[in-house]
C-alpha positions as CSV (number, residue, x, y, z in Angstrom):
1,X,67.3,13.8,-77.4
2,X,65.4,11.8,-75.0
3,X,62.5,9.6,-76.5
4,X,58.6,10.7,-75.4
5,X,57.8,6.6,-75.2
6,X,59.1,6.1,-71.4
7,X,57.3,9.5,-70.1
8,X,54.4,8.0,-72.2
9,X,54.3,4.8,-70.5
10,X,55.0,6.1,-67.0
11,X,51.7,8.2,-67.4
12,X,49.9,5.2,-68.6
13,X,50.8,3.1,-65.9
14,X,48.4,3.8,-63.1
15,X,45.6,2.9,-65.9
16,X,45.6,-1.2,-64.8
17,X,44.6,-0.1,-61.4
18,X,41.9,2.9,-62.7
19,X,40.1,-0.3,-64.5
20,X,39.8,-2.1,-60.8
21,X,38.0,0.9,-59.1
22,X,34.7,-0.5,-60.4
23,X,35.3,-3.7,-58.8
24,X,36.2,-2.2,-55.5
25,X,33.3,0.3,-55.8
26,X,30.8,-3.0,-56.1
27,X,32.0,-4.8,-52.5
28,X,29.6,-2.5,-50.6
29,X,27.1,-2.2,-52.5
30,X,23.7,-2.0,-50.6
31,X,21.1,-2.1,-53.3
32,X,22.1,-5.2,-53.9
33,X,23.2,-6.5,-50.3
34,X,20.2,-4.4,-48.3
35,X,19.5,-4.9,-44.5
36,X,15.4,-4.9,-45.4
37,X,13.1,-7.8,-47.1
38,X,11.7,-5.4,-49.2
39,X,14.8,-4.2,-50.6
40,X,16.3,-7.7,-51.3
41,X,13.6,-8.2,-52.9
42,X,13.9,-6.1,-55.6
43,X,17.3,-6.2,-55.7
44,X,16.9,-9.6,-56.3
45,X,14.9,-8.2,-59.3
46,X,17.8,-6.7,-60.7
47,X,20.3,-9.5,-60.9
48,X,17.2,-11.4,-62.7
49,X,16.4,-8.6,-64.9
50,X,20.1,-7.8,-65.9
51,X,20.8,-11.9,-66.4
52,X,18.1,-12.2,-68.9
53,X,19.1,-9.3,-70.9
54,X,22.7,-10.4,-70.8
55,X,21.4,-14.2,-72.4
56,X,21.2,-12.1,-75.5
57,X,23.6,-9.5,-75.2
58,X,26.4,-11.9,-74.7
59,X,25.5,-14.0,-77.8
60,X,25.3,-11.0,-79.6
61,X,28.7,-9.6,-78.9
62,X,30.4,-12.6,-78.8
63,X,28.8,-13.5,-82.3
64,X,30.3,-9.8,-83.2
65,X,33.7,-10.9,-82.5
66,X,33.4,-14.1,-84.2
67,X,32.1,-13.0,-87.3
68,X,34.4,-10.5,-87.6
69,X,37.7,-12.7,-86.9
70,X,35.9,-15.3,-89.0
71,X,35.2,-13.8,-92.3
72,X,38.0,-11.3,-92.4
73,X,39.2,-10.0,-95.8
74,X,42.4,-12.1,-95.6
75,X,40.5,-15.3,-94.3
76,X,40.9,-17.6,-97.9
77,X,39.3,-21.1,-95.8
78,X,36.1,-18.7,-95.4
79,X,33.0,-19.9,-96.6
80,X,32.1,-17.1,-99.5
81,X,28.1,-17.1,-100.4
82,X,27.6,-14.0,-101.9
83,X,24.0,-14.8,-102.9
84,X,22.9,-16.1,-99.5
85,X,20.0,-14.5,-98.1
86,X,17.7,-16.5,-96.1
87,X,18.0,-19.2,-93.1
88,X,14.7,-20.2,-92.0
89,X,16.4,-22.0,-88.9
90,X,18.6,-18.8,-88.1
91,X,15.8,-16.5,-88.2
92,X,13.5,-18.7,-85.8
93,X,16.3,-18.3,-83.4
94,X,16.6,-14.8,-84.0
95,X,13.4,-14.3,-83.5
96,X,12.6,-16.6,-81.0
97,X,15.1,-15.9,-78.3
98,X,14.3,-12.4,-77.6
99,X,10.6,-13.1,-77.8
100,X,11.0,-15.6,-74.9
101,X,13.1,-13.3,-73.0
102,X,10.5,-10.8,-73.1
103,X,7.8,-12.9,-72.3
104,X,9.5,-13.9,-68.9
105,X,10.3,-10.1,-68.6
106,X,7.2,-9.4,-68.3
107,X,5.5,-11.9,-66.3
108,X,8.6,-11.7,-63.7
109,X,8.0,-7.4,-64.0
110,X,4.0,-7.8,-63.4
111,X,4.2,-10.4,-60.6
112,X,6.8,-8.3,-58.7
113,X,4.9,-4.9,-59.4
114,X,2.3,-6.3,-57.3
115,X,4.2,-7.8,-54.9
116,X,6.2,-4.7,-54.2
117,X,3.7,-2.7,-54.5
118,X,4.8,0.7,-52.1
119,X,1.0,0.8,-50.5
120,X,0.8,-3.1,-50.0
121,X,1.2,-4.0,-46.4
122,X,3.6,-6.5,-45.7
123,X,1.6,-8.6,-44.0
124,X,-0.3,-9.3,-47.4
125,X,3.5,-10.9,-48.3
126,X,3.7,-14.5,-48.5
127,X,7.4,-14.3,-48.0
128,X,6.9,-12.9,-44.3
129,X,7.1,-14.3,-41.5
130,X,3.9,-15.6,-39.0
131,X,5.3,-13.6,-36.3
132,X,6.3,-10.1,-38.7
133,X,2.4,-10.5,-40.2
134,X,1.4,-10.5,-36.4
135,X,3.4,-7.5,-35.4
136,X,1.9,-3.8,-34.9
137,X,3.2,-1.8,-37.4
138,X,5.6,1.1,-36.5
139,X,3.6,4.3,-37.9
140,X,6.1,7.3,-38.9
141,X,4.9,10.3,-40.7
142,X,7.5,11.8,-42.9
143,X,7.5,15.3,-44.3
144,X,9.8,16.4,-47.0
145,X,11.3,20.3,-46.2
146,X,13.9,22.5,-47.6
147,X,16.6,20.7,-47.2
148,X,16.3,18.4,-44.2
149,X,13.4,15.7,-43.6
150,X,10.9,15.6,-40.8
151,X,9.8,12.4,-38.8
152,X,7.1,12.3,-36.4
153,X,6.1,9.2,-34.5
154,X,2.5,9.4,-33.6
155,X,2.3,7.1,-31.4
156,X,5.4,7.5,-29.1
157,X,4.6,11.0,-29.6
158,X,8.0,12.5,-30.8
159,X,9.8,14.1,-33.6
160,X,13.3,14.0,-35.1
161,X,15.5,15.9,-37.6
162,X,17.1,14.1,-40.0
163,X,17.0,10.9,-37.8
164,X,15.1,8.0,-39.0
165,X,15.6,5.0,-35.6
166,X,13.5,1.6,-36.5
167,X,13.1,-1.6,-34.4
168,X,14.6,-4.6,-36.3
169,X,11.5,-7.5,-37.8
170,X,9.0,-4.9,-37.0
171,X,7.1,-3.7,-39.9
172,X,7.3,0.2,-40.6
173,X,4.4,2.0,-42.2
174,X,5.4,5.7,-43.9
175,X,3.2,8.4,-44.2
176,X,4.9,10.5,-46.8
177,X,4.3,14.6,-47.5
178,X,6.2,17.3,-48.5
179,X,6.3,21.1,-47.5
180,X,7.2,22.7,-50.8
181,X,8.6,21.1,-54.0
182,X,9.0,17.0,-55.1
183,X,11.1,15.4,-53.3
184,X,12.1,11.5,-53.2
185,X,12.1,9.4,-50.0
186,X,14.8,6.6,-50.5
187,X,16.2,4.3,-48.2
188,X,18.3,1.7,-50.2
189,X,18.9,-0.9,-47.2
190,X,15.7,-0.6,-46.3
191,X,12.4,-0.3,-49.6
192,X,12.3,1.1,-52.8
193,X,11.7,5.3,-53.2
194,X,8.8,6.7,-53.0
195,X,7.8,10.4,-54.2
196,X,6.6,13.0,-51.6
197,X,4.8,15.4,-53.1
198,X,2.9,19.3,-51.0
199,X,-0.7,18.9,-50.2
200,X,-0.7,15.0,-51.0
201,X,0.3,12.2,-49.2
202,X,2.0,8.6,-50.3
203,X,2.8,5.8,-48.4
204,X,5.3,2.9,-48.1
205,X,6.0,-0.2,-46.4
206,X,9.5,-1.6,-45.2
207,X,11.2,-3.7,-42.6
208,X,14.7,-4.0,-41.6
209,X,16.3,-7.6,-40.8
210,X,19.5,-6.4,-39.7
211,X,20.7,-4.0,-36.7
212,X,23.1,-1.4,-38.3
213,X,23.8,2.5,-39.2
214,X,22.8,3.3,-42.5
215,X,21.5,6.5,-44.5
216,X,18.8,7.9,-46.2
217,X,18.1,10.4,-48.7
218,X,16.2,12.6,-51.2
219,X,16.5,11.0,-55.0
220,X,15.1,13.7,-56.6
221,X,16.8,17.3,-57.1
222,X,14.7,19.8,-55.1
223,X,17.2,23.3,-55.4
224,X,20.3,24.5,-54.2
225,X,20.6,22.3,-50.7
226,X,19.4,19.1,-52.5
227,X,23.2,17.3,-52.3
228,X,22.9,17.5,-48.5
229,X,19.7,16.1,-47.7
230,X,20.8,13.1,-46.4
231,X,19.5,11.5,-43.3
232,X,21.1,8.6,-40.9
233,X,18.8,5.4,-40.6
234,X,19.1,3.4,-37.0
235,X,18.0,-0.4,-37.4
236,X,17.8,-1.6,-33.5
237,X,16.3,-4.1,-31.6
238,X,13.5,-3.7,-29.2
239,X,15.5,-2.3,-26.0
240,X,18.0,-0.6,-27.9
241,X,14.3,1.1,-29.9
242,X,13.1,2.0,-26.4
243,X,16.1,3.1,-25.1
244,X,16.0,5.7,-28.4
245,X,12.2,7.2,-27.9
246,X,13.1,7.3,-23.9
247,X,16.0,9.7,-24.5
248,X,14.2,11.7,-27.1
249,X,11.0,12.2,-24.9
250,X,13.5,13.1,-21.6
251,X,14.7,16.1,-23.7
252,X,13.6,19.8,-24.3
253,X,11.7,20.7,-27.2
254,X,7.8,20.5,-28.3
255,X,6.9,20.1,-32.4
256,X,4.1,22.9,-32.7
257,X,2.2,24.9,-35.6
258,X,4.6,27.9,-34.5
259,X,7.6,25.8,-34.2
260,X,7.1,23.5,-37.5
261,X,6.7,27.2,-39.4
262,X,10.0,28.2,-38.4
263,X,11.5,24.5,-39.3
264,X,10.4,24.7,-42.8
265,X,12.3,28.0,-43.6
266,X,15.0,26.4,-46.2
267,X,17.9,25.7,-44.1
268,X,20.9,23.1,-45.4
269,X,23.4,20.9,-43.5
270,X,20.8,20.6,-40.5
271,X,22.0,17.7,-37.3
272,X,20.1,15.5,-36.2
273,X,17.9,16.8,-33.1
274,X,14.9,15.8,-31.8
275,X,11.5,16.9,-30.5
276,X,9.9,15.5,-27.2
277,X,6.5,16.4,-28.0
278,X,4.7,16.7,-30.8
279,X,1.2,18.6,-31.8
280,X,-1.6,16.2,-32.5
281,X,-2.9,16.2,-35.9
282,X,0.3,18.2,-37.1
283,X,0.6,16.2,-40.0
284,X,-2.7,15.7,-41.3
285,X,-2.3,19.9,-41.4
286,X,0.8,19.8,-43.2
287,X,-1.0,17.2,-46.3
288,X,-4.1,19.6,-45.7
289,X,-1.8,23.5,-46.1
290,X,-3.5,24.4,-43.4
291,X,-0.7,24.8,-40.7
292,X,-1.3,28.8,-40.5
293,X,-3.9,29.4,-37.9
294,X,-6.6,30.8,-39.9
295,X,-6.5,28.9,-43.2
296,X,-9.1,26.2,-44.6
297,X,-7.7,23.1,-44.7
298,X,-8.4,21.1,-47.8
299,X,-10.1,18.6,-46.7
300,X,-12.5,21.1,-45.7
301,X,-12.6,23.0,-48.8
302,X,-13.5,19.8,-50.7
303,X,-16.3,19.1,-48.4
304,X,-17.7,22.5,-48.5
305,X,-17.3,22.0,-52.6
306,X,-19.2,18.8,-52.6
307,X,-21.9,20.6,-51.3
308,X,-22.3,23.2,-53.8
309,X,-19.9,25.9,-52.7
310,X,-20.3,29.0,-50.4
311,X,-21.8,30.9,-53.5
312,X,-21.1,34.9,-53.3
313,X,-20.4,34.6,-49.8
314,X,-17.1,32.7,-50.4
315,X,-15.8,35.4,-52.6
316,X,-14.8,37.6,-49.8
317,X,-13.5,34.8,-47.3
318,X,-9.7,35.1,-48.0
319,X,-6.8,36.7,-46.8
320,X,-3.8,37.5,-48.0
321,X,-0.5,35.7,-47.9
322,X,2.9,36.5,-49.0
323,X,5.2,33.6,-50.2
324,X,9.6,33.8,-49.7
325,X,11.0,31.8,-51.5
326,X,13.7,32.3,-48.6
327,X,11.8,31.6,-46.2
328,X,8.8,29.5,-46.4
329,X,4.9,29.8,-46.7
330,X,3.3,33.1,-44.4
331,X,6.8,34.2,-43.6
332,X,6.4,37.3,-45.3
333,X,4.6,40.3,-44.4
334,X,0.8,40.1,-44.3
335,X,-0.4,42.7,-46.6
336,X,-4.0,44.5,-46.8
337,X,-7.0,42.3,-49.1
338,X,-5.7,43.3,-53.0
339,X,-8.2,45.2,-54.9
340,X,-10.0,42.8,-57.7
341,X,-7.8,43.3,-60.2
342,X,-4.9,42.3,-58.7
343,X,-3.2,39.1,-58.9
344,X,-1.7,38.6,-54.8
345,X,-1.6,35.8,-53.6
346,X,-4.3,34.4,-51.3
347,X,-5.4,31.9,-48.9
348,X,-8.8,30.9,-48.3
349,X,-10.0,31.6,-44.5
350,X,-11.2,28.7,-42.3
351,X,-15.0,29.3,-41.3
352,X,-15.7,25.7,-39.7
353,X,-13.5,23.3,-38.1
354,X,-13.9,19.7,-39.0
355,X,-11.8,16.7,-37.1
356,X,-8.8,16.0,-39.3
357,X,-8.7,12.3,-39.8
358,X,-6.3,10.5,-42.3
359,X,-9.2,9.4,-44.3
360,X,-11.7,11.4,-43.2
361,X,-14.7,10.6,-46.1
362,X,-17.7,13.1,-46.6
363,X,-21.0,11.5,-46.9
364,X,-23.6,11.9,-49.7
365,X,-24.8,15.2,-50.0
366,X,-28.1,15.8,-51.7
367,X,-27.9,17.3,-55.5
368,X,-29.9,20.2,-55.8
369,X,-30.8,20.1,-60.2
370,X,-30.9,23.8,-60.0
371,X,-27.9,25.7,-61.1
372,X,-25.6,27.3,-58.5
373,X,-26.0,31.1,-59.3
374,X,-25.2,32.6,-55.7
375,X,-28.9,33.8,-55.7
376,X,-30.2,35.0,-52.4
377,X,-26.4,35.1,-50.5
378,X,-25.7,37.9,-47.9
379,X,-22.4,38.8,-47.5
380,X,-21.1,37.5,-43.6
381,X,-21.9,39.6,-40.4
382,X,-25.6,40.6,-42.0
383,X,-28.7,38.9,-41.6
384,X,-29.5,35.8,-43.6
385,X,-27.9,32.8,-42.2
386,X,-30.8,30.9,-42.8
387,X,-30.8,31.6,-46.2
388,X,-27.5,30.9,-46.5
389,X,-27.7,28.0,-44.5
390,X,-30.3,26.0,-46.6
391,X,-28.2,26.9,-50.4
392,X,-25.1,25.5,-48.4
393,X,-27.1,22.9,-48.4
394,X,-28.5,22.6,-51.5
395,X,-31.7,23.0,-49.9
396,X,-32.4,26.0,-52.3
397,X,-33.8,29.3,-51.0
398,X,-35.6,29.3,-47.4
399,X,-39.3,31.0,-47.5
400,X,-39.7,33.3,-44.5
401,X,-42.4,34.8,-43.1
402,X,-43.3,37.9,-43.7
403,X,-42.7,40.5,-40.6
C-alpha cells in the first residue's frame, strides 16, 4: 500500500511560494510610496512609528528565544539561581526603554497632528515650496451619495461622476458633505481620509507631485453598494488640467436641484460622466438639506432660532415629506399635513431666503429677558405682522393704537 508522506509533501509544496505573496503584495504599495506631500508625509510617520515599536519588540522576542534555548531543562552549564529575584540594573532597563520610546512617540504623534492637520492649509507648511505657498488653490466640493461620489468645481463651473482630475504642484482644497449616511473620503496617493458626514461639512488639504492614474474611495462601510464606491484620481499638469475642464464644459449636461435629486437615488457601479454646468450655490444647499424647493435651509433655521424662534406661528410651517430608502430624500409621494398625533415625517417650510454663503455668520441679536411663550402670535395669512414682527425680534409685543 502506497505511503500518504509523498501525497503529503506534494500538497505542501506550493507553501514556500504562499509565504512570498506578502513580499510581492508590498512592491506597490502607495501608502507608503504616495504621489502627494501630504501623503508622504504621513507615511513617513508610519515607518517611524513602526521602527520605534519594533526597538522593543525585537529585543523582546529575540530575548524569548534566547532564554528559552539558554536555560532549557537539559542545559547542565546553565547558571541555576533559584532565589534570585531582583536586578536593580535590569529593571532600570526594563523600565527605561519603553519609557523613552514613548516619550518620542508622543512628541513625534503631537508635532505631526498639527502639522497634518486635515483643515491646515498647506501653505502654513514649512516643507512647501515658495512657489506651491504662492499658488491659488484648486477649490473642489465633494459630496458623498449612494454609492458613487460627486465633485463640483466652483470655479471652472463643472461637475463629474466619480472622476476626481487635479493639476500636478497645485494645492487642492476639499469641501467635503455627504447626502445620506457616513462615508470616508480617502485618497491614499494623495492625503489622509477624512469623514463626510449629511448636513455638515469637513475639509481637507492635499497636493499631488506626480502626473499619474490613481483611485479613490469610500473607507467607511455605508450599505449594500459600499465595495464599489471607488473613484479614479487624474494627477496632470497645467495643459493636460485645461485640456480636462475644456472637454467637460464642451459636453451636454447641466448639474441642477432637479437633476442632483435624481443623482442621489442609490445607484451602484456608476461611470465616470460629467456635467458642463453646474447650479450656483448647489453645494452650500446640499450641507444646508435644503435642495427641495420649498424647504428652510439650516443655516436659516439657526438664524431664525438665534432670534428667539417663530413662536406659535412656526408650529404650522411644515410640510410633509416621505423618505425611500430606495430612492432618496422627497422621492416619495407627498402626503396631506399628519394630524397631531402622528409621527410623519416633516420638513420645515422656507419663509425667507437668505444668501447662502460658506460661512455665512449671524450678527448679535438683542436678548429679550422675558420668556418666549408665543404670546400675541397670529397664525400666517391673518392680520398681525407687526406683532409678529417685533417678538421675531425680540422686541416684545408692539402697542397699537386703538381704531
Amino acid at each position: 500500500m502506497p505511503t500518504p508522506l509523498p501525497r503529503l509533501a506534494a500538497r505542501l509544496r506550493p507553501l514556500p511560494l504562499l509565504a512570498l505573496l506578502p513580499l510581492v503584495a508590498g512592491c506597490d504599495l502607495v501608502v507608503l510610496d504616495p504621489a502627494g506631500d501630504i501623503a508622504r508625509q504621513q507615511g513617513d510617520l508610519i515607518v517611524i512609528s513602526t521602527v520605534l515599536m519594533l526597538l522593543i519588540i525585537v529585543p523582546v522576542m529575540a530575548l524569548t528565544v534566547f532564554f528559552a534555548w539558554r536555560y532549557r531543562a537539559n542545559n547542565k552549564e546553565a547558571t541555576y539561581k533559584p532565589d534570585w529575584d531582583h536586578s536593580t540594573q535590569l529593571e532600570l532597563v526594563i523600565w527605561a526603554a519603553p519609557l523613552l520610546i514613548i516619550i518620542c512617540l508622543g512628541a513625534i504623534t503631537w508635532v505631526a497632528t498639527h502639522l497634518l492637520d486635515p483643515y491646515r492649509p498647506l501653505a502654513e507648511n514649512k516643507q512647501q515650496t515658495a512657489a506651491v505657498a504662492e499658488t491659488r488653490p484648486l477649490d473642489v466640493n465633494v459630496v458623498a451619495l449612494d454609492w458613487k461620489w460627486l465633485f463640483i468645481y466652483p470655479e471652472e463651473g463643472i461637475a463629474t461622476v466619480n472622476e476626481l482630475a487635479v493639476p500636478t504642484h497645485r494645492q487642492v482644497r476639499f469641501r467635503i458633505s455627504a447626502s445620506s449616511v457616513m462615508n470616508s473620503f480617502y485618497i491614499p496617493a494623495m492625503a489622509g481620509q477624512i469623514y463626510a458626514m449629511p448636513g455638515m461639512e469637513t475639509k481637507l488639504h492635499g497636493i499631488m507631485d506626480q502626473t499619474g492614474e490613481f483611485t479613490g474611495f469610500s473607507a467607511n462601510y455605508s450599505g449594500a453598494g459600499f465595495s464599489n464606491m471607488r473613484f479614479a484620481v487624474k494627477s496632470l499638469d497645467d495643459a493636460g488640467f485645461a485640456k480636462w475642464v475644456a472637454e467637460a464644459k464642451s459636453g451636454s449636461g447641466s448639474l441642477d436641484r432637479a437633476a442632483y435629486l435624481q443623482l442621489e437615488r442609490p445607484s451602484e457601479k456608476e461611470p465616470a460622466r460629467h456635467f458642463a454646468s453646474v447650479e450656483p450655490n448647489l453645494f452650500d444647499m446640499i450641507v444646508n438639506m435644503c435642495v427641495e424647493p420649498g424647504k428652510m435651509c439650516m443655516h436659516d433655521m439657526m438664524a431664525i432660532d438665534a432670534r428667539g424662534g417663530m413662536g406659535i406661528a412656526g408650529i404650522h410651517n411644515v410640510h410633509q415629506i416621505a423618505y425611500d430608502k430606495h430612492a432618496a430624500r422627497g422621492t416619495g409621494p407627498q402626503l396631506p399635513l399628519p394630524s397631531a398625533g402622528d409621527a410623519g415625517k416633516r420638513y420645515v417650510a422656507a419663509v425667507c431666503i437668505t444668501p447662502t454663503a460658506p460661512n455665512l455668520k449671524a450678527g448679535p441679536a438683542p436678548v429679550n429677558p422675558q420668556p418666549l411663550t408665543g404670546a400675541g402670535l397670529t397664525r400666517p395669512g391673518q392680520p398681525g405682522k407687526a406683532e409678529t414682527l417685533a417678538l421675531f425680534e425680540n422686541r416684545g409685543p408692539v402697542s397699537r393704537p386703538a381704531s
